[in-house]
N, C-alpha and C positions, 0 to 999 in steps of 0.2 A: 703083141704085148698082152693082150685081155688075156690069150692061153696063157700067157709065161707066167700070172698073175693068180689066174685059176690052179693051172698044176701045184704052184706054190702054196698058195689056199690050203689045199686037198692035202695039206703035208697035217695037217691039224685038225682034233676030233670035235673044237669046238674055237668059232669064231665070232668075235666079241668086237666091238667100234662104241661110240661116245657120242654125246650129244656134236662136239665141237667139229669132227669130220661132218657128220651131216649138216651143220650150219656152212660149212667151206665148200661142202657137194655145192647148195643152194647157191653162194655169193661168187663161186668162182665157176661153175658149171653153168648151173643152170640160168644166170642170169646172161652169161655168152650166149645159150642159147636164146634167148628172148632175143636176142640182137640179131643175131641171125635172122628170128623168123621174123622181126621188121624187115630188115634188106630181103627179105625174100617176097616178102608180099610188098614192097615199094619195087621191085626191079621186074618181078613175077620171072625170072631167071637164075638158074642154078648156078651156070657159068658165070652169069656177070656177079651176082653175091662172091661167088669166090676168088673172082678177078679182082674185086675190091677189096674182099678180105687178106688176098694175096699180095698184093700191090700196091693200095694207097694205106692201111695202118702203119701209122709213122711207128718207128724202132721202140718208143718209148711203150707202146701197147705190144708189146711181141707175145707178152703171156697170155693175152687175149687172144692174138692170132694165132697162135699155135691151138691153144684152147677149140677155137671156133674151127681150126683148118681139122683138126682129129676127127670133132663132129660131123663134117662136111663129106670126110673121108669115109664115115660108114656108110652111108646112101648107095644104092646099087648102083654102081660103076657098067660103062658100056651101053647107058641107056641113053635117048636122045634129051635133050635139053629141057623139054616141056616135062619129060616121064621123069627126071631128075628133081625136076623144081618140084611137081606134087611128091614125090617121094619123098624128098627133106622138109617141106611144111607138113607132113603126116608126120614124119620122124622128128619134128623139132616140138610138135604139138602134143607128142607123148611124152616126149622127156618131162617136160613144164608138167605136164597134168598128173603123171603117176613117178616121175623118175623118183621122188623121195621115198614113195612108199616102195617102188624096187631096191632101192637102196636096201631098208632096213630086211625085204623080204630074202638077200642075199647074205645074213647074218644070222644065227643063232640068236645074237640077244642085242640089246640097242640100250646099254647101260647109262644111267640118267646124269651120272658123273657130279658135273660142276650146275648144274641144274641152267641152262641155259634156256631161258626165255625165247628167242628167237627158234631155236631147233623143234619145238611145241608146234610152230604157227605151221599151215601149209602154204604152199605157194597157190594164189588163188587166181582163178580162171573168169577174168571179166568179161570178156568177149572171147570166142572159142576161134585159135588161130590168129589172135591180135593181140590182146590187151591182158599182161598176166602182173599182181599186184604182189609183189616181194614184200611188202609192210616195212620191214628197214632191219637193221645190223650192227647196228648201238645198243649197246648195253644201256648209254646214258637218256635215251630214247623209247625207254618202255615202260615211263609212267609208273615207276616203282613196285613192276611187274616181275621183273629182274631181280631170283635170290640165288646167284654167283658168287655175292658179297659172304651171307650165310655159310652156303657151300665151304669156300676156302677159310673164313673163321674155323671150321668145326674141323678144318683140316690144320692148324695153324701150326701146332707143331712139324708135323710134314715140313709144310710151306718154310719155315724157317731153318730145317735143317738143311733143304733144298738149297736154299739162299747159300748158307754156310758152303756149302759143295762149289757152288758156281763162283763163291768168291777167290775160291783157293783152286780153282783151275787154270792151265797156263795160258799164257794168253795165244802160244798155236792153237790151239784147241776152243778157242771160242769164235765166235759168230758175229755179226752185227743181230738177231734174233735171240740170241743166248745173252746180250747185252742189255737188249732191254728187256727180256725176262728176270736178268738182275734187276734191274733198276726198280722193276713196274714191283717184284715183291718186298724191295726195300721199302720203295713207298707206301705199300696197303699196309705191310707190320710198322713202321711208324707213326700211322695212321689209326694201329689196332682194328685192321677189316673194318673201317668205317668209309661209306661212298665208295666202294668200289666201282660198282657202275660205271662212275663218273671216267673211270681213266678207261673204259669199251676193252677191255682184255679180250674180248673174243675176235674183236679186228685186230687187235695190236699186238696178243704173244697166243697165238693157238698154240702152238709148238708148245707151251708151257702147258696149258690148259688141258691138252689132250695126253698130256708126261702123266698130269696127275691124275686122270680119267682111267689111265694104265696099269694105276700103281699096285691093281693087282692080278695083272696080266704075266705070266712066266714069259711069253715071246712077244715079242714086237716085230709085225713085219711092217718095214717102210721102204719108201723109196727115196727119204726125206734123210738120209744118213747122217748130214755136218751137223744137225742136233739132236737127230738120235744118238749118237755116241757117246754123248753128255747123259742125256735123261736116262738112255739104258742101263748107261752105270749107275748112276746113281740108287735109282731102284732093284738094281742088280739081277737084271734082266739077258734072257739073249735075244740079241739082234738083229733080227734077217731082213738084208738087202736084195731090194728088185732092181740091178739095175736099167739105164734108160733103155741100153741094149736088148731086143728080145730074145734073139741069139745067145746070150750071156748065161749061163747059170744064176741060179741066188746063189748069195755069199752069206754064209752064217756064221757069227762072231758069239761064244758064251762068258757069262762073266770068270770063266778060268782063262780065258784068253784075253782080257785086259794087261796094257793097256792095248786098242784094240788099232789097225792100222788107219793111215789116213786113205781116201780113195780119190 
């Protein structure tokens, strides 16, 4: 998949991401991995962390376990139990320490967007190999550190013609996250971008967040399609799909090819 994702890449002379992906790297990556490298240094076993992580996560955490089983999975394969276990506490102790700043160092530019506070902070190294401190993920939590609010005021016409698009879309074509992307911009323009903070947009419509981060991107690669389909139109963008499939081709959709198929 990382090749399928690179050759894809490589199709483009210049690549661009957003505050709001590297906030989701942190809250949905890297913090599985933190958990990992608890169960590894409480088990001190490669096998048994992943017997656990295989096995007992009830269904309701599946994006976790799948999350944590990928990471599990790049560790050198074929080695004994003990050469496994320090393998993955080295590899899970990289991730935490430098995986953000690898993040941005695999892009061209790391564009400031919707100005997100949390994307700013690093992930911090309390004890090396145990103790890593996230800070938090709330907008409404950053002591009025947080100018998102700002951001989407200064974009408000956008924002509202946005709105106007997602109202007049059919309802096969929407989402349960395209739903409260409606909702959450009804509320801040009746509001007049006041408190935004308060409603954590960055937990609760990234997909929105990252649409507008975009808006002046000519391609969008995702892997996240049932709301790209929406936001790419509307920005009048083309769409390139990774699917889950490695095997698969990307699927590239332009705005002369609207309306665009469902997958």
């Amino acid at each position: 998949m990382k090749a399928s994702i690179a050759a894809g890449l490589n199709r483009y002379s210049l690549r661009v991401s957003g505050s709001i992906p590297l906030v989701e790297f942190k809250n949905r990556v890297l913090r599985d991995v933190a958990y990992i490298l608890g169960k590894l240094n409480k088990t001190r076993s490669y096998q048994a962390t992943f017997a656990h992580i295989a096995n007992v996560l009830p269904p309701r955490m599946q994006r976790k376990q799948r999350m944590c089983v990928m990471v599990l999975q790049n560790v050198l394969l074929g080695a004994t139990d003990a050469e496994l276990t320090e393998r993955a506490i080295l590899y899970c102790r990289t991730l935490l320490a430098y995986g953000s700043a690898e993040f941005e160092r695999e892009l061209d530019t790391l564009v400031p967007g919707v100005e997100c506070y949390w994307a700013k902070v690093p992930v911090r190294e309390k004890r090396r190999y145990a103790v890593y401190d996230f800070v938090g993920k709330r907008c409404s939590r950053t002591k009025g550190l947080c100018r998102i609010g700002e951001a989407l005021k200064a974009r408000e016409r956008q924002c509202r013609e946005l709105l106007e698009f997602l109202e007049g879309l059919p309802s096969d074509r929407m989402t349960p996250e395209l739903d409260r992307s409606r909702e959450f911009l009804r509320t801040i323009i009746d509001r007049d971008f006041r408190d935004v903070e308060a409603e954590d947009p960055c937990l609760k419509v990234g997909d929105l967040l990252i649409a507008l981060e975009s808006a002046n991107v000519q391609d969008f690669y995702t892997m996240n399609y049932r709301e790209s389909q929406a936001f790419c139109d509307f920005f009048g963008q083309t769409v390139a799909v990774r699917p889950n499939d490695p095997a698969q081709q990307d699927r590239e959709y332009g705005p002369a090819d609207r309306p665009w198929p469902k997958l």
